[in-house]
C-alpha positions as protocol buffer text, in pm:
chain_id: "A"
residue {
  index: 1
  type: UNK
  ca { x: -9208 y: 1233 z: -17842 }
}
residue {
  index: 2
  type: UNK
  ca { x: -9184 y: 902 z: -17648 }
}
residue {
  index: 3
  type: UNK
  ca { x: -9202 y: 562 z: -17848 }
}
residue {
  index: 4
  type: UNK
  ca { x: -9589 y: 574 z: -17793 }
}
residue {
  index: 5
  type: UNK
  ca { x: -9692 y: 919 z: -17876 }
}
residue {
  index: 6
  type: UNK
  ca { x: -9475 y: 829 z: -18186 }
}
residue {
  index: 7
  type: UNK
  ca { x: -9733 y: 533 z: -18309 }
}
residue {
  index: 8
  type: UNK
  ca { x: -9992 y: 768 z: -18178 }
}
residue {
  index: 9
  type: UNK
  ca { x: -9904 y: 1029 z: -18460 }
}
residue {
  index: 10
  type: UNK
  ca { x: -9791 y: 781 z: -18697 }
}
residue {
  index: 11
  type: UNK
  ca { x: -10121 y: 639 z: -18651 }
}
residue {
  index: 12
  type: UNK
  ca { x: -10303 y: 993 z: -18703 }
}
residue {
  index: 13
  type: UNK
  ca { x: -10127 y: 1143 z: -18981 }
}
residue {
  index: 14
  type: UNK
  ca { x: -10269 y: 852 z: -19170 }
}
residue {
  index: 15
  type: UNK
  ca { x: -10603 y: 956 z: -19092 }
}
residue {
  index: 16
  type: UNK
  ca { x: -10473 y: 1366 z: -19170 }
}
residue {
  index: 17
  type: UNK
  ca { x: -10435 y: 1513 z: -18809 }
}
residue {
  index: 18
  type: UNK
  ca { x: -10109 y: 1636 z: -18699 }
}
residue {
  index: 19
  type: UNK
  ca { x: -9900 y: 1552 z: -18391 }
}
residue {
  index: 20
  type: UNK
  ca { x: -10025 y: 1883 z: -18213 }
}
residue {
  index: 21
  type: UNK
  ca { x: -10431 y: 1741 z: -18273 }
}
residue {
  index: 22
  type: UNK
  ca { x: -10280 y: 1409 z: -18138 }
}
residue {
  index: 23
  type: UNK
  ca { x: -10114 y: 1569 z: -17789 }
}
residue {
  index: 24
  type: UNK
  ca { x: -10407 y: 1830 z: -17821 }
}
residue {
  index: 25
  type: UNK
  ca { x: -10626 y: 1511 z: -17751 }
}
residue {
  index: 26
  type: UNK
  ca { x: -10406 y: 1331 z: -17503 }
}
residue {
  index: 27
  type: UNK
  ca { x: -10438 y: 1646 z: -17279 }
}
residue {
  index: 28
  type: UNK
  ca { x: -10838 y: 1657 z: -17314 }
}
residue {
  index: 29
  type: UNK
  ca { x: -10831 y: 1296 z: -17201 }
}
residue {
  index: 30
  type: UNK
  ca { x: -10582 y: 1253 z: -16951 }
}
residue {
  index: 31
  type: UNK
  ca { x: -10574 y: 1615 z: -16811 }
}
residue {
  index: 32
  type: UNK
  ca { x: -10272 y: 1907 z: -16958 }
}
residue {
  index: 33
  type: UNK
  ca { x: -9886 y: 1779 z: -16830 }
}
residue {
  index: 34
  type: UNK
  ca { x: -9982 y: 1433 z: -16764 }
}
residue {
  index: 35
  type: UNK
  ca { x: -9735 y: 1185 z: -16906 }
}
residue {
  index: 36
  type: UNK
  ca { x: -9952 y: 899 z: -17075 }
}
residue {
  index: 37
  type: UNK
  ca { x: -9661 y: 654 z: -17021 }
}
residue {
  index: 38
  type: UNK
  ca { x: -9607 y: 782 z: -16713 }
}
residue {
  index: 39
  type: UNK
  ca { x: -9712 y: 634 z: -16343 }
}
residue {
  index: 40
  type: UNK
  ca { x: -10042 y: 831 z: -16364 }
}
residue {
  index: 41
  type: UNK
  ca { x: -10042 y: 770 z: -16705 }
}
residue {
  index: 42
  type: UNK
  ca { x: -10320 y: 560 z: -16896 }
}
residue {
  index: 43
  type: UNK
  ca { x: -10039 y: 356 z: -17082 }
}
residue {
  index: 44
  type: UNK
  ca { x: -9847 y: 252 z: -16735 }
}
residue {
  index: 45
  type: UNK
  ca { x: -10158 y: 330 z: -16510 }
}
């Protein structure tokens, strides 16, 4: 996991999901294979 999918599932397992819920979610948002720090990505976007 990159540095921000890191404090992504940091941030969840507080709240009880697990880093496959968390990636699960990152694909339903920004589309399967789409690197959120990436250029299309929402982080870099």
């Amino acid at each position: 996991l990159d540095r921000h999918l890191a404090r992504l599932a940091r941030s969840a397992d507080a709240l009880g999901l697990t880093v496959g819920d968390v990636r699960s979610g990152v694909d339903a948002v920004l589309g399967p294979g789409i690197d959120p720090c990436g250029p299309d990505g929402a982080v870099n976007g």
